[in-house]
Structure formats: C-alpha cells, structure tokens
C-alpha positions in Angstrom: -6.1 9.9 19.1 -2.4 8.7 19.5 -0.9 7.2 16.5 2.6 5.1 16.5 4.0 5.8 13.6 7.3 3.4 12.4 9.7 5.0 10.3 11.5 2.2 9.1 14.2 4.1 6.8 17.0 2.1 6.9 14.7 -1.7 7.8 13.5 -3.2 10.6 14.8 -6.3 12.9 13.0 -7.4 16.4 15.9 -5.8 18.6 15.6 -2.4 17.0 11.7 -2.7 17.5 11.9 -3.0 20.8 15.2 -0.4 21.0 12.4 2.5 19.4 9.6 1.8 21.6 11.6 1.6 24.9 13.3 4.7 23.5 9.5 6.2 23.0 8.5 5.0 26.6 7.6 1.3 26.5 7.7 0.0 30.5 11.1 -1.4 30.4 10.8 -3.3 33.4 7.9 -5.5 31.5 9.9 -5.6 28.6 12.6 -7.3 30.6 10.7 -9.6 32.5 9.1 -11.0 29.4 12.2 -11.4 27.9 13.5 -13.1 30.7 11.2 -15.6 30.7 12.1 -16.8 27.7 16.0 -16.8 27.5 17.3 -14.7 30.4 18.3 -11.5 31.2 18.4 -8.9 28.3 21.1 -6.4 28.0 19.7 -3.0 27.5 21.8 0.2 26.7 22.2 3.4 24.9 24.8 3.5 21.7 25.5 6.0 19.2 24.6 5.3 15.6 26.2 7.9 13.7 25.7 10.7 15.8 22.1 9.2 16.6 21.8 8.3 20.6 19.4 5.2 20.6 18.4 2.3 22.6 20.2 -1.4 22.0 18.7 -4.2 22.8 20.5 -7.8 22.7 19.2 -11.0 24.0 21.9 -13.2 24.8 20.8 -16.2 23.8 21.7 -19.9 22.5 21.1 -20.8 18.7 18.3 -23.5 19.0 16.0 -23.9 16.1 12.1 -25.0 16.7 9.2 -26.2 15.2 6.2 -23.7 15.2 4.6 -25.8 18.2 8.1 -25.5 20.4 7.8 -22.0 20.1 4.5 -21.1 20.8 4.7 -23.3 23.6 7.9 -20.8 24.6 5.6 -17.8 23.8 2.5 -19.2 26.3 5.2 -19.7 29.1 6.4 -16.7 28.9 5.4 -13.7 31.6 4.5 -11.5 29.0 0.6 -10.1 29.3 -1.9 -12.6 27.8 -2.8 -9.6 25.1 1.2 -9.3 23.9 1.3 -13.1 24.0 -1.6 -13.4 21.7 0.3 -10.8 19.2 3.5 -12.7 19.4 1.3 -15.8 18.3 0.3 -14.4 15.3 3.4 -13.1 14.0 5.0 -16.1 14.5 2.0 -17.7 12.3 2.7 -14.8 10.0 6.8 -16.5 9.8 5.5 -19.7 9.6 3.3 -18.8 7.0 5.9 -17.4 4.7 8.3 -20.5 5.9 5.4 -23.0 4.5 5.2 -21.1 1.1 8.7 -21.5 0.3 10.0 -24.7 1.8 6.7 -26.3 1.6 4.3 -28.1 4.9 6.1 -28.9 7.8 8.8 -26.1 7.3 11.1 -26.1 10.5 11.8 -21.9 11.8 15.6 -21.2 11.2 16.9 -18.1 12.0 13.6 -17.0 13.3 13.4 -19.9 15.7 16.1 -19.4 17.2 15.5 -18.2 21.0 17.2 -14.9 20.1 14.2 -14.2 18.1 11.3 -15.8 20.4 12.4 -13.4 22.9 12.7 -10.1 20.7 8.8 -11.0 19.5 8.0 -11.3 22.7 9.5 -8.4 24.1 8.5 -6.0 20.9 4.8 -7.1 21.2 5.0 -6.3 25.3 6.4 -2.9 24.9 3.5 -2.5 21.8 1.2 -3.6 24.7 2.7 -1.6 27.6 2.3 1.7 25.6 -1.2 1.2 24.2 -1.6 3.2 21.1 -4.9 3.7 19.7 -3.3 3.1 16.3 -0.1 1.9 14.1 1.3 3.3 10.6 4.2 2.0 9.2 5.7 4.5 6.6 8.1 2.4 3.5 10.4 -0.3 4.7 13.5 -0.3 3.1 14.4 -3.8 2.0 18.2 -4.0 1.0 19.9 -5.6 -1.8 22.4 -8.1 -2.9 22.7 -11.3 -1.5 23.3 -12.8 2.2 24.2 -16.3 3.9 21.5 -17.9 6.3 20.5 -21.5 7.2 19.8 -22.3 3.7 23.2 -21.4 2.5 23.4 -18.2 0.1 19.7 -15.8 -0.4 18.7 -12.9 -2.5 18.1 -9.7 -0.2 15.3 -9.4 0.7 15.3 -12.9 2.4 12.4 -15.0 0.9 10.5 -14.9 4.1 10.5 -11.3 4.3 9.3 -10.8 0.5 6.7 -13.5 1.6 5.6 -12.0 4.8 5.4 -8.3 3.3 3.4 -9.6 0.2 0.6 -11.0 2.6 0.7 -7.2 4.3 -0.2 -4.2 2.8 2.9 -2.3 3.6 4.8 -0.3 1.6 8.5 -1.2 0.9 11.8 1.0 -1.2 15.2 -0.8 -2.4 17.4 1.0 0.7 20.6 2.3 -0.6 22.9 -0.7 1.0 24.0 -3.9 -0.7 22.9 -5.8 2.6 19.9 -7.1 4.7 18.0 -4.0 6.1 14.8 -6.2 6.7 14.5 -9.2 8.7 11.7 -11.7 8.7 11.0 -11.3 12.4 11.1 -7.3 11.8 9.1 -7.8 8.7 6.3 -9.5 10.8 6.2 -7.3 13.6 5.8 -4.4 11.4 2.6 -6.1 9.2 1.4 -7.8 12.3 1.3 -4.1 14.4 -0.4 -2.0 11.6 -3.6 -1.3 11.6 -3.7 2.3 10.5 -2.6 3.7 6.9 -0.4 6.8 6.9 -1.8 8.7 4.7 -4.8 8.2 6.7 -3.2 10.0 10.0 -4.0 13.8 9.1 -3.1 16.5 10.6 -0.9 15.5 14.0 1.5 16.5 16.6 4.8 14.7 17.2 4.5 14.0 20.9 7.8 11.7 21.2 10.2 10.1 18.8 12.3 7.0 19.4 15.3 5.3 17.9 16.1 1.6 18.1 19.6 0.7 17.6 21.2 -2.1 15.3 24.2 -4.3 15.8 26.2 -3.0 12.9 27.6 0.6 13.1 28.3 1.6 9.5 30.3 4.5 9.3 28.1 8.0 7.6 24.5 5.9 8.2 22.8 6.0 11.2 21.4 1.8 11.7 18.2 3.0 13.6 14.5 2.2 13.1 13.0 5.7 14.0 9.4 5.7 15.6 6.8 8.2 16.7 4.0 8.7 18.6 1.3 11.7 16.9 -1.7 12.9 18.6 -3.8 13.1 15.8 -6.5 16.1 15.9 -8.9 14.3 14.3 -9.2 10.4 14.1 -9.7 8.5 10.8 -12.7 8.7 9.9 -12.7 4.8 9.0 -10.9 2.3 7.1 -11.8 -0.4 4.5 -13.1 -4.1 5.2 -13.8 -7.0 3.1 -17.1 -9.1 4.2 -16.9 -13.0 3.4 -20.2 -15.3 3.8 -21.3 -18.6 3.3 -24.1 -20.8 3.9 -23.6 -24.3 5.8 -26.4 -27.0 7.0 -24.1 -29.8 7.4 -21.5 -28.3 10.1 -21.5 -29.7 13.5 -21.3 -27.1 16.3 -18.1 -28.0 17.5 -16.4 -27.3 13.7 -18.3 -23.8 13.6 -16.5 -22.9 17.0 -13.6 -24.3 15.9 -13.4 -22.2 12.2 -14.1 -19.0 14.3 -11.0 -19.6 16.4 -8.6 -20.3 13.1 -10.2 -17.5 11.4 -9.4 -15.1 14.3 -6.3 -16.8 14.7 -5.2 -15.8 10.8 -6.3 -12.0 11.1 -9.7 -11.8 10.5 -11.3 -8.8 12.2 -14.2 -10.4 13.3 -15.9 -13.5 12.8 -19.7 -15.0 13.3 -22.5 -17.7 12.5 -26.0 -16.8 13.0 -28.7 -19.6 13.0 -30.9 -19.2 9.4 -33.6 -21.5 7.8 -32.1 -21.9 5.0 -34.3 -23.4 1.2 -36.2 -26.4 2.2 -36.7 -25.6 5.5 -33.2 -27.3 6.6 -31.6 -25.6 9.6 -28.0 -24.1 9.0 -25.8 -21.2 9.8 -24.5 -18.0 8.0 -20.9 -17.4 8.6 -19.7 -14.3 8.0 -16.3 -12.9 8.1 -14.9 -9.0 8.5 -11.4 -8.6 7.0 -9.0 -6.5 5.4 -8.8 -7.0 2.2 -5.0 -8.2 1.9 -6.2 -11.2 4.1 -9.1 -12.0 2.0 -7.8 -15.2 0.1 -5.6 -16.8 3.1 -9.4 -16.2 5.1 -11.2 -17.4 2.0 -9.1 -20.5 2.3 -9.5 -21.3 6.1 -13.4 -21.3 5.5 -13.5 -23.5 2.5 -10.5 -26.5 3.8 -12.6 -26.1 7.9 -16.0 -25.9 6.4 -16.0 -27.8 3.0 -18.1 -25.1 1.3 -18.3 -25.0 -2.2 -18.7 -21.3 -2.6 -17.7 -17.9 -0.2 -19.8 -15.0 -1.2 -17.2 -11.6 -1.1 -18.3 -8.3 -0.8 -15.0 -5.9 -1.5 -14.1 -2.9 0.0 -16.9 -1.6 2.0 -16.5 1.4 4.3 -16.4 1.1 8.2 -16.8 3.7 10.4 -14.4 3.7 13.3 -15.2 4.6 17.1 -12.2 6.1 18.8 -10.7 4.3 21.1 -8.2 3.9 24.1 -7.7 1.9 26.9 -7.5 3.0 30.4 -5.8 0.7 33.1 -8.2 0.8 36.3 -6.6 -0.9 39.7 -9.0 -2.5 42.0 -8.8 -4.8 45.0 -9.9 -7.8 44.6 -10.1 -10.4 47.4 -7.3 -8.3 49.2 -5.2 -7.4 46.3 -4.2 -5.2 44.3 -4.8 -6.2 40.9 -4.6 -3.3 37.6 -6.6 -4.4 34.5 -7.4 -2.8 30.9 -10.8 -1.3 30.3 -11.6 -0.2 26.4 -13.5 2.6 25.9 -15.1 3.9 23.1 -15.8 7.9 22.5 -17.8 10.1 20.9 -17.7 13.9 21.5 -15.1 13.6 23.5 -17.0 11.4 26.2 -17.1 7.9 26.8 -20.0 6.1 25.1 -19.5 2.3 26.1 -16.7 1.0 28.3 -15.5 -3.1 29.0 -13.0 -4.8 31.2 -9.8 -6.8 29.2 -11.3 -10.3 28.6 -7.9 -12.4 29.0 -7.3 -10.2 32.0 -10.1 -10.3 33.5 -10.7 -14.1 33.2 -6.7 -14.3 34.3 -8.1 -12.9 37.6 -10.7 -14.7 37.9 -8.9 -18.0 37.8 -6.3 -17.0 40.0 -8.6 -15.5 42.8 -11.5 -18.7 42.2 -14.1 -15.6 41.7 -16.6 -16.1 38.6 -15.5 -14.4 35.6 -18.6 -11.9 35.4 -17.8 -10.8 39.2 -14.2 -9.9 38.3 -15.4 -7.9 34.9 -18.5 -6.4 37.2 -15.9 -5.1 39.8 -13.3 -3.7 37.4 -16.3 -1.7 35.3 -17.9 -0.4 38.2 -14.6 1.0 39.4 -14.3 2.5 35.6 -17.6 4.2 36.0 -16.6 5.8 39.2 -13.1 6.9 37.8 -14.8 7.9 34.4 -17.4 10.2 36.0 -14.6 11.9 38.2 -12.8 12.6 35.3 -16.1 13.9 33.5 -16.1 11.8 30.3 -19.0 9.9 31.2 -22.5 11.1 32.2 -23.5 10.0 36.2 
C-alpha cells in the first residue's frame, strides 16, 4: 500500500504543495496544462532553500477576487481531470466554509480568490490525482505566530480561515518557531481536504521517494520547504473510524432525497443513501443514512436537518470499518478508433484482485464525447482490465 505522507514542518501554501508532489513525481506536463487553463503558463523551477534543492512553483497571475460561484465556474473550465476538479471543489467549499464562519453568509474569497490561488488548487489536486496514492497522512502543521496584513487589514497568525479550516479537520497543528504566516488557508485546505489516513496508523513502511516544495521567501538558516513522502507500507491499516447518521422521513419528495445525497457528498460525507421502509402506520418513507468521519459529523448533521426538515438524526459514534486495499490501475483502450486511458479501482485481498470498476466521471466523459452508452464505454474498459489483470496474475481466469 503506498502512503503520501506530508511533512508540513515549517507550514503549507498551494505553491509548495504542488513544488513537493512534482518533486515526488507528479506528471508535470498535467500539472501545467491544468494550470494553464486557468491563468496561463506556470513557471516551474528548482531553487535552493537553505541548502535544500526543491521545486518552485509560481503562477503568474492577476489579483482578481471572486465569489464562490466565479470560481468554481474557473475550476469546471479548467482541463484538469474531472476526479482533481471534483477535489478542488471541495476545498474551495472547505475556504468558503471557514470564510462564512467569520465574515458571516455571502462572504466574498480574498486572498484565496484570487486567480493565483484557483490555479495552485487546481494544479495541487491534479498532481494528488496524477500520482494516485492509496492513502494520505499529514504529520503536525506548523502554524506561525504574530500578526500579518491581508484584505481585511491587520490578522492574528494563524489567519482566521486557516484556524477555521483546521478546526473542521482533524489535523494536528505546533506553534512553528517564526513570528510570521507558515500556514495559508489555501494550504490549510488542501492538507485537511487530501487526508484520509492517520499517521500513526501507517506502520511499519519504506521511504520510496521524498519531495520538497519550495516557498517564495528564502530566510537565511531555515530551509522554507514543505517536505513529502511516499511509504510503501507492509501492511495496510487495518481500518479506520466512521460515524453513522440516520433519520426517518415520509414527507420528502424524490427530487429533495436526490438532492440531500448530492450536498451531503458534496460536504465530505463518505457515503450516503435512502432505502424505501414502511414506516408506523403503514405510511411509506425512506431511511437516510449517512457514513462519516466523525470531525464532519455536526456540519453533515446540519445539511440533513436545514435539506430534510427532520426533527431528530439518530448518531451512532465511532464504529470500526474495515478497509479493502486499494489502487488504481490506468488501462488504455481504443475506443471508436482512439486511444483513450482510463482509471480502474481495484480492490485486494491476498494479494489478488477481488472486484475491479472503470472511473465513473471518466468513463461517462468518454462516453459523451464518442456518443457510445455509458455501460458500453465501462464494459469495454473492464473487460480490457480483466485481460491485463490475469496476465499480470492478480486475478483468477
């Protein structure tokens, strides 16, 4: 199992994210062709940070500030793969979020919507995407101290977003040793948006690679790096822990259910569902039910009582989940003459693969570009997965 594994020692910003996972062996051509998309041409380079050689990654571009919607509509026409524009989404949700909670509803982005920072989100959840972990970790951040001078005039460091965004997380944060800003907002995001794997959970692991991401500033005796590593892990967690959240409804219309799935999803629910049930009296309704990690459990909690007008969410805390490993495998077929490369996730067991299924958003990009039903596209793709799977001897004929 192959772990990334942050080391944020001296904080986090989007351009050192990328900086560390190009450095670690992101596809920099991808990287740069998202990134392009969204302001122009990236410049990427190797600097020296105290001694440190590590990748430097500006974007070049104008200060514009946006509402949420102006920038996810930047995000979605973007050339970054449908799974790394999906990420981006959410972290910017994540910012927004935070925004909301201190300025109040309707908070406009600042810094953080500034096209600078559209395309480092972009470009740091595309090289996340290009290199296809099975799992994050994010060791402490370190936060800075003192004070700073942003859009709002003078802040305490750590800027008010960032406390807000790492409270909704459950990462672990230190002081740093510099009166400054180690961690941005936009770092702070990326970092609570790509973990999904505690780090004392890892085990026992080999350092396969290590990457460094550079900062602007080059402080004299301090290297301004985010360092990042990618373990093979000789044994996989053996789980993690998931909050379940259920309620009972007989007075939601269909369209509403399918709607509450999609916001629940969209604000970091693991999974979500309603089942049909005969509820007392013999009136039809529906059991929604909710899978979650915990430190999501009252912004979830929330979405289901303001979409569904429930008067009471049943919580069951902290129960243990089992967890397959997993990778994903890119498979290239031809598909009405060309040459098309899409995801397949696998799951193992034993060290062979027990269930296998093409990338929906690619899959279903395929199919609309090529007029084929969606099912035809996903048959083609796992049948050419079985084939390449039973060469390879991790799945029975």
């Amino acid at each position: 199992m192959i772990i990334l594994l942050f080391d944020p020692f001296n904080g986090a910003a989007g351009d050192m994210i990328i900086g560390t996972l190009l450095d670690l062996g992101a596809d920099e051509g991808l990287v740069r062709a998202a990134m392009r998309s969204v302001v122009g041409e990236p410049t990427i380079e190797r600097v020296d940070r105290s001694g440190i050689r590590a990748v430097q990654v500006r974007a070049h571009a104008p200060v514009h500030h946006r509402s949420l919607d102006e920038v996810l509509d930047r995000v979605g026409g973007s050339v970054a793969p449908a799974p790394a524009q999906e990420m981006a989404r959410r972290v910017f949700l994540r910012i927004h979020r935070a925004e909301e909670s201190i300025h109040g509803e309707g908070a406009h982005f600042h810094e953080v919507g500034a096209d600078d920072a559209i395309a480092d989100v972009v470009g740091a959840c595309t090289a996340l995407h290009s290199l296809a972990p099975d799992g994050v970790a994010v060791l402490p951040v370190a936060l800075g101290r003192g004070f700073a001078v942003g859009a709002h005039g003078t802040f305490p460091v750590p800027a008010p977003a960032t406390v807000a965004i790492l409270a909704e997380s459950d990462l672990a944060t230190v002081p740093g040793d510099e009166e400054r800003e180690l961690c941005t907002p936009t770092g702070a995001a990326l970092l609570a948006e790509f973990a999904t794997v505690r780090p004392e959970d890892i085990g026992p692991a080999e350092i396969r690679a290590v990457g460094y991401g550079a900062g602007s500033r080059n402080p004299p005796g301090r290297p301004n790096v985010i360092r990042s590593m990618l373990l093979s892990a000789k044994e996989a967690p053996e789980g993690d822990r998931v909050d379940i959240l259920e309620t009972n409804v007989d007075d939601v219309t269909g369209e509403a259910l399918a709607y509450t799935i999609g916001r629940l999803m969209e604000e970091g629910a693991r999974d979500a569902s309603a089942t049909p049930v005969v509820m007392k009296k013999g009136r039809s309704g529906h059991l929604v039910r909710v899978i979650c990690r915990p430190d999501a459990t009252d912004r979830l909690i929330g979405v289901m009582a303001r979409e569904l007008g429930t008067l009471g969410i049943r919580c069951i805390p902290m129960v243990h989940r089992s967890v397959a490993e997993r990778t994903v495998e890119a498979v290239t077929v031809t598909i009405r003459g060309k040459e098309t490369t899409i995801d397949v996730k696998c799951g193992w067991s034993g060290g062979k693969i027990t269930s296998f299924k093409a990338e929906y958003e690619q899959a279903a990009a395929c199919a609309r570009e090529t007029g084929l039903p969606l099912r035809e596209v996903a048959g083609t793709v796992e049948a050419a997965a079985r084939r390449l799977f039973i060469e390879r001897g991790v799945l029975a004929p």
